[in-house]
C-alpha positions, 0 to 999 in steps of 0.5 A: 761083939757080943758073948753070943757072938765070937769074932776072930781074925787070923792069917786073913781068915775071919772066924765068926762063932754063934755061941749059944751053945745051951739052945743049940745056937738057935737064931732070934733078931738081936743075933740076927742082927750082929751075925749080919753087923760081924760079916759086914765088918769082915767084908769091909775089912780089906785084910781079911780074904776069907770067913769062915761061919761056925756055931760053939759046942755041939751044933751048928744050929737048930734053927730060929729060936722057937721059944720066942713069940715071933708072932708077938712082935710081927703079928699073926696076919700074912702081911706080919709073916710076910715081914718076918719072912722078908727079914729072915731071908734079909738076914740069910743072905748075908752070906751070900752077899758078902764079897768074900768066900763064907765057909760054913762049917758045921758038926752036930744039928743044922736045921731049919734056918740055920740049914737055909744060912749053911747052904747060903755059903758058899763052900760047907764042910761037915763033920761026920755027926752033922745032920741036915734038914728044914722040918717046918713043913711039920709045923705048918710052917715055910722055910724063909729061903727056899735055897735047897733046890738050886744045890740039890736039884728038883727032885730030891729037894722035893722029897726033902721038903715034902716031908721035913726029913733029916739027912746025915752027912754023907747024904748031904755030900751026895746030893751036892748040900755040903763039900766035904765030910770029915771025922768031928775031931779033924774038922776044924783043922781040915777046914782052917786047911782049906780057909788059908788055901783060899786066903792065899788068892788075891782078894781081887780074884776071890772077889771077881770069882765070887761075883760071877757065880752069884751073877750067874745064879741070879741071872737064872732066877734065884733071888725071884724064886726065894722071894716068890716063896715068902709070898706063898711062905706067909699065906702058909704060916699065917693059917691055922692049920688043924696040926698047927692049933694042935701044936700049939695046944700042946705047947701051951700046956706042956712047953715047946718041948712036949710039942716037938716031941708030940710032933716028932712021933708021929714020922717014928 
């Protein structure tokens, strides 16, 4: 692996760390790329039971790397949102895709994409300082997996996602977004506790267990339902809204940073 990515096997547990902790493990396509390749490797790997998904330092992650000139590479049209899109959800799912149990495990921000990544496996616990939330609406822009209504319901993922409001832990364990809430300095510990718990099954049951509930899920639509929202998702991100020339006018002349605090203030 990579020094942006840190791949540890222990006790059947595979723990996969994003280490880029300086832009709060944001995402870009080579790390895209080799958090997918490490799962994969897991999941082949018939002595490892469990993964567990962590970011190094403070957070979880902020999201997709905002830094990059995403636009540079797919182009501006809906057709090249629609493929970035498209690989962004590709790269989402692994998680889901996996065999095997994924836990997340998240303190500090997780949002944005790595929010859609979090709710992508299949068990999250959080620490106490974890904050939750998809702001892109804010910026004129879509989550690439519309995830959140299927943990938490119509209702308050609307209220969510209308707004690109952020929650703290213990909202997110009330309304069903993460497992379990614990104190920051116990939370690797707890979540390790429950990762070995789960090692202990059989890979044959943890993997048929698994299956059934993806099934289910799918069965009922869910797959037909994220890939309905990139279609609507790239018409969204590749029109020149009044707050996104905006946003991009203060960026230009100040940085991305004046920019999301331009942004920011207006919700204050």
């Amino acid at each position: 692996m990579g020094t942006e990515l840190l791949y540890e096997v222990e006790n059947k547990i595979a723990h996969i760390q994003i280490n880029r902790p300086k832009p709060l493990n944001s995402i870009y396509p080579d790390l895209m790329e080799e958090l997918s390749a490490a799962i994969k490797q897991a999941d082949e790997d018939n002595e490892i039971h469990v993964l567990v998904l962590s970011g190094v330092g403070d957070h979880f992650g902020a999201g997709y790397d905002l830094k990059l000139n995403w636009s540079e590479h797919y182009g501006r049209d809906a057709i090249g949102k629609r493929r970035m899109l498209t690989d962004c959800v590709d790269f989402e799912y692994t998680p889901w895709d996996c065999s095997k149990p994924v836990i997340a495990m998240v303190r500090g921000y997780c949002l944005a994409g790595s929010c859609e990544l979090a709710m992508m496996c299949c068990v999250t616990f959080a620490s106490e300082n974890a904050r939750f939330g998809e702001p892109e609406i804010r910026f004129s822009t879509a989550p690439p997996a519309l995830i959140m209504p299927w943990l938490v319901g119509l209702k308050k993922a609307r209220e969510l996602l209308y707004t690109g409001d952020i929650i703290d832990a213990q909202e997110a364990l009330r309304i069903g977004m993460v497992n379990r809430v614990f104190a920051d300095d116990s939370l690797e510990e707890e979540t390790f506790r429950y990762a070995r718990r789960a090692a202990a099954i059989s890979l044959e049951g943890l993997q048929t267990t698994k299956a059934a509930i993806n099934r289910g899920a799918e069965i009922a639509g869910i797959r037909q339902a994220i890939a309905y929202g990139v279609e609507t998702g790239a018409i969204l991100d590749a029109t020149e809204t009044e707050t996104y020339r905006k946003f991009e006018e203060v960026r230009a002349r100040d940085e991305l940073t004046a920019a999301i605090r331009w942004r920011e203030s207006q919700f204050e």
